[in-house]
Residue frames as qw, qx, qy, qz and C-alpha x, y, z in Angstrom:
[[0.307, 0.899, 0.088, -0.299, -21.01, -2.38, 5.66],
 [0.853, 0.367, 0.149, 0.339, -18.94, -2.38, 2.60],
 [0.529, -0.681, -0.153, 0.482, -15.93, -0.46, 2.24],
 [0.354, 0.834, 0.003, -0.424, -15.50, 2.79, 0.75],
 [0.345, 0.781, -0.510, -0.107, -12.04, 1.98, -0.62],
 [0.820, -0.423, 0.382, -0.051, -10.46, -1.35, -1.07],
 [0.202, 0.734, -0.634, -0.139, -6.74, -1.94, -1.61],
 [0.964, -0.071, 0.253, -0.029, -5.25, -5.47, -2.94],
 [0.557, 0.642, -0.385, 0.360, -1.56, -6.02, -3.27],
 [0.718, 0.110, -0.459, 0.511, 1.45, -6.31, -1.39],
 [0.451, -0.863, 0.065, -0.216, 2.73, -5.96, 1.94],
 [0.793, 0.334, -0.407, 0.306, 6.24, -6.67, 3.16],
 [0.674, -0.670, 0.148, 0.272, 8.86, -6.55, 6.09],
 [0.549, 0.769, -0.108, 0.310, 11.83, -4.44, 5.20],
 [0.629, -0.611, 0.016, 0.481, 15.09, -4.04, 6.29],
 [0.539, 0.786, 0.049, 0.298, 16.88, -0.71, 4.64],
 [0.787, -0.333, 0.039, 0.517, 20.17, 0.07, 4.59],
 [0.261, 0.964, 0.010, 0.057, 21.68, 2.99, 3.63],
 [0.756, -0.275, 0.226, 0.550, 25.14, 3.15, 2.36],
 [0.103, -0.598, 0.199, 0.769, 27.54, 5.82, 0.69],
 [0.453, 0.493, -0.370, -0.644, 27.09, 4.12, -2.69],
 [0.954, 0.115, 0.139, -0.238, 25.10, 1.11, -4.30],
 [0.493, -0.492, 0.706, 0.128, 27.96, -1.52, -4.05],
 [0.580, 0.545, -0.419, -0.437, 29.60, -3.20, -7.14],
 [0.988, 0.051, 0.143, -0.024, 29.51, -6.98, -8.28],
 [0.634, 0.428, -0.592, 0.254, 32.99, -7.54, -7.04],
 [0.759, -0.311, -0.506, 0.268, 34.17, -8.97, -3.83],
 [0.067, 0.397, -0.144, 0.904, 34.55, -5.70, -1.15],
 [0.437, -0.475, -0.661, 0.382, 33.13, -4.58, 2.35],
 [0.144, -0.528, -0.025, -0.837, 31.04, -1.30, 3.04],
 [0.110, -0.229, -0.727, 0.637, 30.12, -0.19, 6.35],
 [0.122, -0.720, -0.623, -0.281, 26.13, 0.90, 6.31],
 [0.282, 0.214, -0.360, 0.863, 25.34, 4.58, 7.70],
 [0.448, -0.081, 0.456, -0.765, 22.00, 3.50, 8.89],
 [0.246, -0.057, -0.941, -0.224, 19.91, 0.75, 8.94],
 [0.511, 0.039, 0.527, -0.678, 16.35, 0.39, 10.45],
 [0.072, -0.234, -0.917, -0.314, 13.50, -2.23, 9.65],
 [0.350, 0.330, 0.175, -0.859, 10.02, -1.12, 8.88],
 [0.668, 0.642, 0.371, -0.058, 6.42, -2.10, 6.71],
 [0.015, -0.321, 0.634, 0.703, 7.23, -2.12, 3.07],
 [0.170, 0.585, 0.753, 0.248, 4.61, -3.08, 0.06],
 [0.139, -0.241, -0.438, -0.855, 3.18, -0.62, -2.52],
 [0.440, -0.544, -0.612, -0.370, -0.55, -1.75, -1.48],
 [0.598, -0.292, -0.508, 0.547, 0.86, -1.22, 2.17],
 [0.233, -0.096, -0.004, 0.968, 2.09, 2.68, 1.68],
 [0.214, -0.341, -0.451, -0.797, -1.18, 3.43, 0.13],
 [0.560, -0.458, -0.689, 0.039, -3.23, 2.01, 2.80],
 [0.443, -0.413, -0.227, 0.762, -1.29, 4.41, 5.32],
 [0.009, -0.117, 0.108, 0.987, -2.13, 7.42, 3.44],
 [0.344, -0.471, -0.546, -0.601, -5.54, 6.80, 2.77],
 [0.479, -0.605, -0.616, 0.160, -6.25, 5.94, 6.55],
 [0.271, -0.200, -0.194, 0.921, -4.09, 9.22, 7.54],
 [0.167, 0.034, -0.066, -0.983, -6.51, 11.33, 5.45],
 [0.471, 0.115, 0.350, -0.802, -9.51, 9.49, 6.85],
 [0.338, 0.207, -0.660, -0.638, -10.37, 7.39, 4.17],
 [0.682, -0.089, 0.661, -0.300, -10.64, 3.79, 6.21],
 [0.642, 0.348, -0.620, -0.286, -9.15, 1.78, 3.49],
 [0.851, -0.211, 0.467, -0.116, -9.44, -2.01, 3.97],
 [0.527, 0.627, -0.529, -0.223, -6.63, -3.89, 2.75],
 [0.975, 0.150, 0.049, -0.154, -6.39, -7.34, 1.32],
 [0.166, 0.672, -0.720, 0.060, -2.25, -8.47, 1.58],
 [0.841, 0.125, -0.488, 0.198, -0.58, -11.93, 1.82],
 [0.057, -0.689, 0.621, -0.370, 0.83, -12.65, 5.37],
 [0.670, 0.083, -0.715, -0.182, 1.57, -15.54, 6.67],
 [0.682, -0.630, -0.340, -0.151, 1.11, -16.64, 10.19],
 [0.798, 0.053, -0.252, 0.545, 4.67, -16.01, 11.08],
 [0.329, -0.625, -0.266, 0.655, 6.43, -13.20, 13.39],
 [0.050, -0.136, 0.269, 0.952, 7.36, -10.54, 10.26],
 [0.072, -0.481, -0.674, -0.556, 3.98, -11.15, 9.39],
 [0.503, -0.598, -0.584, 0.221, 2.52, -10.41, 12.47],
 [0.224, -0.318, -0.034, 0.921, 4.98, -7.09, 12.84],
 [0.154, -0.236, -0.632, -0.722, 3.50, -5.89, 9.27],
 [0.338, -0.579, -0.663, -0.333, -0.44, -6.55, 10.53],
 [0.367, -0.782, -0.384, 0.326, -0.36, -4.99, 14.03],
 [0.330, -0.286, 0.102, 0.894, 1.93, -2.04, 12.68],
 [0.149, -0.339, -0.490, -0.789, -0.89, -1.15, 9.69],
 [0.327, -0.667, -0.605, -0.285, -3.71, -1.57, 12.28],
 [0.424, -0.718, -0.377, 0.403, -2.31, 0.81, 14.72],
 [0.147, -0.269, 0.026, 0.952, -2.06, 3.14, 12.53],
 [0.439, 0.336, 0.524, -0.649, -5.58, 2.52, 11.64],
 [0.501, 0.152, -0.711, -0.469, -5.58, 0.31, 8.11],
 [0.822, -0.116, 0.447, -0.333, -8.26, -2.26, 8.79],
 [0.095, 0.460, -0.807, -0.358, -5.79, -5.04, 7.38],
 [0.939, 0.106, 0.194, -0.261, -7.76, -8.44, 6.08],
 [0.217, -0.562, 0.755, 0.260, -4.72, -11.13, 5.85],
 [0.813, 0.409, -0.298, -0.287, -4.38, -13.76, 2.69],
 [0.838, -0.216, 0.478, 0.150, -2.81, -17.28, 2.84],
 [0.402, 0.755, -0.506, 0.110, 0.72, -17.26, 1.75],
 [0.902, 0.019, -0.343, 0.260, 3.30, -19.92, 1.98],
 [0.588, -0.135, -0.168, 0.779, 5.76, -16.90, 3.09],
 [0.111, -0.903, -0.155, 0.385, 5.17, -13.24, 4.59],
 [0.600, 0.655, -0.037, 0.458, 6.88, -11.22, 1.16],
 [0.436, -0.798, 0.094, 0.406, 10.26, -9.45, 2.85],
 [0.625, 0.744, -0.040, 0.231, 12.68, -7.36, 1.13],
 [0.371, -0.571, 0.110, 0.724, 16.50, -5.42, 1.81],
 [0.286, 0.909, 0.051, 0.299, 16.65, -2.03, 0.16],
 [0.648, -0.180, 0.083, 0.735, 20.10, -1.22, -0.21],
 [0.326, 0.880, 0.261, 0.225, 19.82, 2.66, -1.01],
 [0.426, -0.136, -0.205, 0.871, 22.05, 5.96, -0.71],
 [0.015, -0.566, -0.389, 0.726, 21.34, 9.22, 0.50],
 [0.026, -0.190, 0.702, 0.686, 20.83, 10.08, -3.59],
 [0.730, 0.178, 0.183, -0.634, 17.70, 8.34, -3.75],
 [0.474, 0.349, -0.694, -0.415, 19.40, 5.61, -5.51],
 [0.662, -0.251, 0.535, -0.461, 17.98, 1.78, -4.81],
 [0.500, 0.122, -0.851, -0.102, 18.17, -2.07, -5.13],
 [0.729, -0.273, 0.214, -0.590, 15.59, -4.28, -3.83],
 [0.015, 0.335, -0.942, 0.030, 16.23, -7.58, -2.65],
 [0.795, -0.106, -0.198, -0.563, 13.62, -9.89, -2.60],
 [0.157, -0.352, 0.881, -0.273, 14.29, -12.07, 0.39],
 [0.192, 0.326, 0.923, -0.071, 10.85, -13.96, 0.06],
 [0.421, -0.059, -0.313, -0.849, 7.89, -13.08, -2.04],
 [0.571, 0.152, 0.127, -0.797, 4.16, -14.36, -1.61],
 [0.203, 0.330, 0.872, 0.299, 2.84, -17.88, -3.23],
 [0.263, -0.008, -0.257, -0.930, -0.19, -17.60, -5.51],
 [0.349, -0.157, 0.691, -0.613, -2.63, -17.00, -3.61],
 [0.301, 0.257, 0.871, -0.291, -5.94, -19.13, -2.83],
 [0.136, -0.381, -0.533, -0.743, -8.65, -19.24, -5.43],
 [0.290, -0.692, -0.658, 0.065, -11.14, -18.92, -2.21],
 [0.298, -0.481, -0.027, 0.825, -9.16, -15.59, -1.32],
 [0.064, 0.079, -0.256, -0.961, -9.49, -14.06, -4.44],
 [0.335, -0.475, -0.755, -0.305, -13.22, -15.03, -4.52],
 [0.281, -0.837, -0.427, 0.191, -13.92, -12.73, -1.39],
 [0.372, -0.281, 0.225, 0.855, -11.34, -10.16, -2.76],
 [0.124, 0.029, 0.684, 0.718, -13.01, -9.92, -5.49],
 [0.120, -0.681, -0.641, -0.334, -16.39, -9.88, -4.19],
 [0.385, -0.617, -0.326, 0.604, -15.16, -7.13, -1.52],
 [0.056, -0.064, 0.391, 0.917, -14.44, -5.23, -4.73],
 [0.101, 0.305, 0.766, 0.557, -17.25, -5.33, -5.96],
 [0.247, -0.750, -0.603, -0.112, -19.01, -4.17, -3.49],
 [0.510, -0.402, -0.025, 0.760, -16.51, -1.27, -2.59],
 [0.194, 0.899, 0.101, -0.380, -17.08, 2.76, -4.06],
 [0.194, 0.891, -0.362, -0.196, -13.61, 2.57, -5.09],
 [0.944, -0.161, 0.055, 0.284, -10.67, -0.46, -5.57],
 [0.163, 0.791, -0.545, -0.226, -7.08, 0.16, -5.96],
 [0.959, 0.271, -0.065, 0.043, -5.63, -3.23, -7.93],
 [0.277, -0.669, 0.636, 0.266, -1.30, -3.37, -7.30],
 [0.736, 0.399, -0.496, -0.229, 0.45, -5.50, -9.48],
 [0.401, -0.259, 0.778, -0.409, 0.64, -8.59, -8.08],
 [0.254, -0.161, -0.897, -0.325, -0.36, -12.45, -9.11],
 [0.131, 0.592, 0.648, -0.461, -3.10, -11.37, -6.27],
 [0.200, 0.593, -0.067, -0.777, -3.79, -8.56, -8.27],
 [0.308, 0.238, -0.732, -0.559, -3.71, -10.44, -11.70],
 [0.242, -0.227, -0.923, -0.194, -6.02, -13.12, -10.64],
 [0.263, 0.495, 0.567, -0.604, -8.65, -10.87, -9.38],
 [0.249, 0.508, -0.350, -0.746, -8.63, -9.37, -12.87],
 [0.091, 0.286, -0.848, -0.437, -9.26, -12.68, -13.87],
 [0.111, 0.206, 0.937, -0.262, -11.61, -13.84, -12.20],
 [0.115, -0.468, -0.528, -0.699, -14.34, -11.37, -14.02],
 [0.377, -0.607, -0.699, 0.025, -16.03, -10.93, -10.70],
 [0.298, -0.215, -0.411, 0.834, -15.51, -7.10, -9.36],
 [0.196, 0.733, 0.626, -0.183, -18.53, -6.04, -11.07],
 [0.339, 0.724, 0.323, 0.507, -18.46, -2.53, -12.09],
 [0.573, -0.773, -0.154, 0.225, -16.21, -0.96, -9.69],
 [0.296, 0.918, -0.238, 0.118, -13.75, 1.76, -10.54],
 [0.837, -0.364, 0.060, 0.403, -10.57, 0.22, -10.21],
 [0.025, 0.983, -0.179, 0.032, -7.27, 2.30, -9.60],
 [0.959, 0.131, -0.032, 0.249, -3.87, 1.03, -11.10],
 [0.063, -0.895, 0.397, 0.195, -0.45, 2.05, -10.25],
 [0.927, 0.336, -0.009, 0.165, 2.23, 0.57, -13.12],
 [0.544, -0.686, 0.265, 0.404, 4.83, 2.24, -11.22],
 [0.108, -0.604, 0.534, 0.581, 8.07, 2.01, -13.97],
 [0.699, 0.411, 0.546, -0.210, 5.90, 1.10, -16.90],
 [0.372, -0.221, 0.564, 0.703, 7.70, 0.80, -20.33],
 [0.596, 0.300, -0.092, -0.739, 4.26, 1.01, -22.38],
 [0.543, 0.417, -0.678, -0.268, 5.12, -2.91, -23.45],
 [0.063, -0.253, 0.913, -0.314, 5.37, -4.76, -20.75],
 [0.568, -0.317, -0.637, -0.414, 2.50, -8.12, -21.28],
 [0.385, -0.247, -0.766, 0.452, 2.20, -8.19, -17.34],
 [0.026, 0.188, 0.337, -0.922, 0.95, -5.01, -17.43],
 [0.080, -0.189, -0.749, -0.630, -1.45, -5.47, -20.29],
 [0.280, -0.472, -0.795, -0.260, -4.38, -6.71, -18.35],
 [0.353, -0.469, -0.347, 0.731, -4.14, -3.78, -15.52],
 [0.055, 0.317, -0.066, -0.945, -4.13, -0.94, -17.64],
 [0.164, -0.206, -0.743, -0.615, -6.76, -2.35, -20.11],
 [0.427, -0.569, -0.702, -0.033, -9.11, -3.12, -16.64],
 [0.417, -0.239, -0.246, 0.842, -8.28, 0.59, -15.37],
 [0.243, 0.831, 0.400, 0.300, -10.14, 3.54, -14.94],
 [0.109, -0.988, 0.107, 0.003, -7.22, 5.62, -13.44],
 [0.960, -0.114, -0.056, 0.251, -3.85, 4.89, -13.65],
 [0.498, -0.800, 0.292, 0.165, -0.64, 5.99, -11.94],
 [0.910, 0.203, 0.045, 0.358, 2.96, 5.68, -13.38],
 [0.228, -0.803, 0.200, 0.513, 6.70, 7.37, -13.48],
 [0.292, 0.904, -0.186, -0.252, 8.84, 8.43, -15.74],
 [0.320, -0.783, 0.501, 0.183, 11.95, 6.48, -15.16],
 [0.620, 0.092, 0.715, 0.309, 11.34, 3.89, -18.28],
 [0.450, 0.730, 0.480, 0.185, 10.22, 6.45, -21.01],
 [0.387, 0.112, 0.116, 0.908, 11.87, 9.11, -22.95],
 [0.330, -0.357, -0.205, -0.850, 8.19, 10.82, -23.71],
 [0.021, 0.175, 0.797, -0.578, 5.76, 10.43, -20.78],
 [0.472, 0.412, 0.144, -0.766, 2.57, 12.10, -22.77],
 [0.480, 0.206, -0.743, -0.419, 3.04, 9.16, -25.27],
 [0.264, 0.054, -0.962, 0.048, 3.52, 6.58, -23.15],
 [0.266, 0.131, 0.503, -0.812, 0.33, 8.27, -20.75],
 [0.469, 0.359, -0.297, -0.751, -1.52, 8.46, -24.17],
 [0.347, 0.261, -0.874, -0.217, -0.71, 5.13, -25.26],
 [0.031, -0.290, -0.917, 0.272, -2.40, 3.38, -21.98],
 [0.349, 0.365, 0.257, -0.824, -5.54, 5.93, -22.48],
 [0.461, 0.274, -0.537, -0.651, -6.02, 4.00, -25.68],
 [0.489, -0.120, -0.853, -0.138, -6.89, 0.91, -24.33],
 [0.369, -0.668, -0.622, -0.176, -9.55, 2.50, -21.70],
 [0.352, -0.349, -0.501, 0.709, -8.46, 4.17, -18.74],
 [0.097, 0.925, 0.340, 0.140, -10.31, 7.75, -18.44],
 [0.022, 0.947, -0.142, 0.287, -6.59, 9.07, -16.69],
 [0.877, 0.172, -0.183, 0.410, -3.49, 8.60, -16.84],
 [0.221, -0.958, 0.125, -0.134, -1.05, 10.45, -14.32],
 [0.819, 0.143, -0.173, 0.528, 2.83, 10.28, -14.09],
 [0.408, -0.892, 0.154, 0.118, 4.94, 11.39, -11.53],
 [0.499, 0.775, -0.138, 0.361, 8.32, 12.98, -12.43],
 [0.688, -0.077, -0.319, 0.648, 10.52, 13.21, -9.26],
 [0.066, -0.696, -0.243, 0.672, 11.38, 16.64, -8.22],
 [0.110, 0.003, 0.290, 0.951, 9.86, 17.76, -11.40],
 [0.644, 0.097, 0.280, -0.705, 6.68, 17.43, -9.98],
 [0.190, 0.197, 0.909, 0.314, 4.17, 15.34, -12.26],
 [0.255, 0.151, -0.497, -0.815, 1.69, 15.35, -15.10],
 [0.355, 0.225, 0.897, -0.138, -1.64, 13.98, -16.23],
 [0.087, 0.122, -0.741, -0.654, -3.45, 13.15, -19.03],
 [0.667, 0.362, 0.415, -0.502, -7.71, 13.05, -19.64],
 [0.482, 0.200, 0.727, 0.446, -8.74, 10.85, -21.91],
 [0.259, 0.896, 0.358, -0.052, -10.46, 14.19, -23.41],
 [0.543, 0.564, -0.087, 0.616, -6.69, 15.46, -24.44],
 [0.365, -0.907, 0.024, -0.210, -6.87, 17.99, -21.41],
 [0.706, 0.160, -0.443, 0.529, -3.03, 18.11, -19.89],
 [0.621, -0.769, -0.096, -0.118, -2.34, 18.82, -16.29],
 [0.700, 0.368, -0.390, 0.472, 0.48, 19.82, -14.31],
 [0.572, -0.809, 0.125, 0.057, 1.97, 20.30, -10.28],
 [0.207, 0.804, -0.426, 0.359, 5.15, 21.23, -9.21],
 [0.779, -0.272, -0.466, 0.319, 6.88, 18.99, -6.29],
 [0.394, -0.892, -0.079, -0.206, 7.12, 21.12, -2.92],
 [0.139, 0.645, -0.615, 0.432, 10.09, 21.74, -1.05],
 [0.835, -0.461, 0.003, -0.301, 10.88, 19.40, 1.38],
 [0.002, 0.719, -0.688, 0.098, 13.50, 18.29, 3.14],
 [0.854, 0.056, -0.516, -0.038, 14.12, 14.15, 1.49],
 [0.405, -0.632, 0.611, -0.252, 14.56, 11.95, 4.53],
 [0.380, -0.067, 0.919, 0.088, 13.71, 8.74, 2.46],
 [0.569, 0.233, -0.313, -0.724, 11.97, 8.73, -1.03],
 [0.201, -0.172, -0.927, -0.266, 10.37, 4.98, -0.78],
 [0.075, 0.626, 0.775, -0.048, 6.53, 5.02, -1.00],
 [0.031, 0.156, -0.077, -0.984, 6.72, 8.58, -2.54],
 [0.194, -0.014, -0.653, -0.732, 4.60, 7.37, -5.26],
 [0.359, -0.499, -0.759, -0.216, 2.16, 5.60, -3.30],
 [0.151, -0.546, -0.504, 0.652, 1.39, 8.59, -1.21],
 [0.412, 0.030, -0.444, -0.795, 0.60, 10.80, -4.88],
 [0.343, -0.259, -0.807, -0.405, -1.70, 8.19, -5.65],
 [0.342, -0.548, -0.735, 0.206, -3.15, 8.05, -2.34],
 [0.155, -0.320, -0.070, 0.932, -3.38, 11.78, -2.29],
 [0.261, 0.148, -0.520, -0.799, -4.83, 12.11, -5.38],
 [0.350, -0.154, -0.910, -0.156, -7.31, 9.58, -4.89],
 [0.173, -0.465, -0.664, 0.560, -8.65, 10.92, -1.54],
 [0.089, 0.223, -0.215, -0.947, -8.86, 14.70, -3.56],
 [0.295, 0.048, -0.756, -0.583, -10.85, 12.76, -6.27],
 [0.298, -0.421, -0.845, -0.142, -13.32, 11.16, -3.94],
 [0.208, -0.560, -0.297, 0.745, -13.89, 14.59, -2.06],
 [0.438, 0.788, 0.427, 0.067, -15.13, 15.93, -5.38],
 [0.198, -0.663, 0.376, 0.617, -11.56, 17.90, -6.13],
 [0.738, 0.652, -0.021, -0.175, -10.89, 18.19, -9.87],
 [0.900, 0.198, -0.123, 0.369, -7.55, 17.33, -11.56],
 [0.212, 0.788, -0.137, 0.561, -5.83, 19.95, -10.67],
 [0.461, -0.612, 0.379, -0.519, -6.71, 20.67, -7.41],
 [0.982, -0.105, 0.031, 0.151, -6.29, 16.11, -6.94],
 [0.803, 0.342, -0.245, 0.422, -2.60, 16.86, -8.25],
 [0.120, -0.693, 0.241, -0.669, -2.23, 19.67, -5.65],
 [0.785, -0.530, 0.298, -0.118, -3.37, 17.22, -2.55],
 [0.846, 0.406, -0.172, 0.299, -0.77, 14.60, -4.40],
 [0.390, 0.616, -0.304, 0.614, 2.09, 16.83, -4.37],
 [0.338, -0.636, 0.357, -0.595, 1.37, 17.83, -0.73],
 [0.905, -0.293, 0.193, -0.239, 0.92, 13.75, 0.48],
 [0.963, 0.102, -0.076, 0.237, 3.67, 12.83, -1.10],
 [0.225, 0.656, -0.340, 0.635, 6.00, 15.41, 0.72],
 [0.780, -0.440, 0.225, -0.384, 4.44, 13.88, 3.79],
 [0.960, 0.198, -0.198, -0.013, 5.83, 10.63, 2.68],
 [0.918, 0.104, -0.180, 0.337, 9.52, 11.47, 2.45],
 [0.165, 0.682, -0.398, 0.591, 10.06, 13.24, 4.80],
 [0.754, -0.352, 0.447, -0.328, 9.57, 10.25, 7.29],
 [0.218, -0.419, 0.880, 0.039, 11.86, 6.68, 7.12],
 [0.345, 0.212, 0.912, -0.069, 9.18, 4.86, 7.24],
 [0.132, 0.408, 0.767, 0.478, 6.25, 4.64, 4.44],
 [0.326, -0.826, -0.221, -0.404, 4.08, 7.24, 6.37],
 [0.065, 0.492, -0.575, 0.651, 5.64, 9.25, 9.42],
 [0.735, -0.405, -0.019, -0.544, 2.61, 7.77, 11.65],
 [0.882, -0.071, -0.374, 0.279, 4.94, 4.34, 11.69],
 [0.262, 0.500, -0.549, 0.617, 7.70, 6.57, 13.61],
 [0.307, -0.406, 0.544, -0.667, 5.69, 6.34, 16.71],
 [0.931, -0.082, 0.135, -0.330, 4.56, 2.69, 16.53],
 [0.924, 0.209, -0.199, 0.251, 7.81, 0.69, 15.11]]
């Protein structure tokens, strides 16, 4: 049976570190005031919040046969992502150097090859046959888009720190009927929302930090939530719990509103747990 919701994109082994303040590019020695290792990947975080609120998302990630892979796959399926690995030269791993601020650098210890053309050929035909897709950015992600084959399947895009310019994004937001983005490249956010509504999407939603976040119908209609109290224990995969909030709302027949309400409330879930979804606390 096909699945309701299927996610393609990234998964990763992380090691984060947490220090007093993001170290400068001169020779010098900080002591970390915590460190832990844990899933990472955008396509990952989402995956966790869809399965939390029931969804039974089935996600499509690069891992490679190797032990961090292996951590990564049995950590998403026991917390009930049905995970479908891709051949990859190298299981993608990162260090996230961050401070208590929210500030961050990502290392990219290893990233993904690109992937099999037989992969994206059953990716692509799993989309198709799927209610819903979410698409990450990702050469997986770009060469499903290419491949013309997902049929006529609503696909959900998150361009995370989209400038409105970037040509990588181009072919995402053009093949989008929802899309996701923050603030933290754009002076106006109702332009830059506007701007990607012009080249198809039906909605366009940006999240704002703790000023909540906004969205945009392609009927002009503007929307707005507030971000909840909550006490920040780690703000990575904020965004992909909105989305995956908002997304669950949206197939439950919630309107915008009430979608930006679950949002706000999944992504307070998020960080207020180390790991990408609190559900990892009792499996890693």
């Amino acid at each position: 049976m096909p699945a309701r919701v299927v996610i393609a994109g990234p998964s990763s082994w992380n090691h984060l570190i947490v220090l007093d303040r993001l170290p400068e590019p001169v020779p010098h020695m900080q002591f970390a005031e915590r460190a832990w290792h844990t899933v990472g990947g955008t396509s990952a975080g989402k995956a966790l919040h869809l399965a939390g609120l029931g969804l039974g998302p089935r996600l499509f990630t690069p891992l490679r046969e190797d032990e961090d892979g292996a951590r990564v796959a049995s950590s998403l399926r026991a917390a009930g992502v049905a995970v479908e690995p891709l051949r990859t030269e190298d299981t993608e791993r990162h260090v996230n150097l961050m401070t208590a601020g929210g500030e961050r650098v990502s290392l990219y210890v290893s990233s993904p090859s690109d992937p099999d053309p037989d992969d994206v050929a059953r990716v692509a035909r799993e989309v198709a046959a799927a209610e819903t897709a979410v698409i990450d950015l990702s050469m997986l992600g770009l060469r499903l888009l290419e491949s013309g084959a997902l049929g006529e399947t609503p696909l959900w895009i998150d361009l995370h720190d989209y400038d409105g310019s970037s040509a990588f994004h181009e072919p995402f937001v053009r093949a989008a009927e929802v899309v996701f983005m923050n603030d933290d490249r754009t002076a106006d956010p109702w332009v830059l929302m506007q701007s990607c509504l012009d080249r198809g999407p039906r909605l366009a939603v940006c999240t704002r930090g703790a000023e909540g976040a906004i969205a945009l119908a392609a009927d002009g209609t503007r929307h707005r939530v507030q971000a909840l109290p909550a006490e920040v224990v780690d703000t990575n995969g904020a965004g992909d719990a909105f989305m995956a909030g908002f997304l669950a709302a949206a197939l439950g027949g919630a309107g915008i509103d009430a979608a930006l309400e679950a949002s706000a409330a999944q992504a307070r879930v998020a960080i207020g747990s180390r790991h990408l979804h609190p559900v990892l606390d009792g499996i890693l």
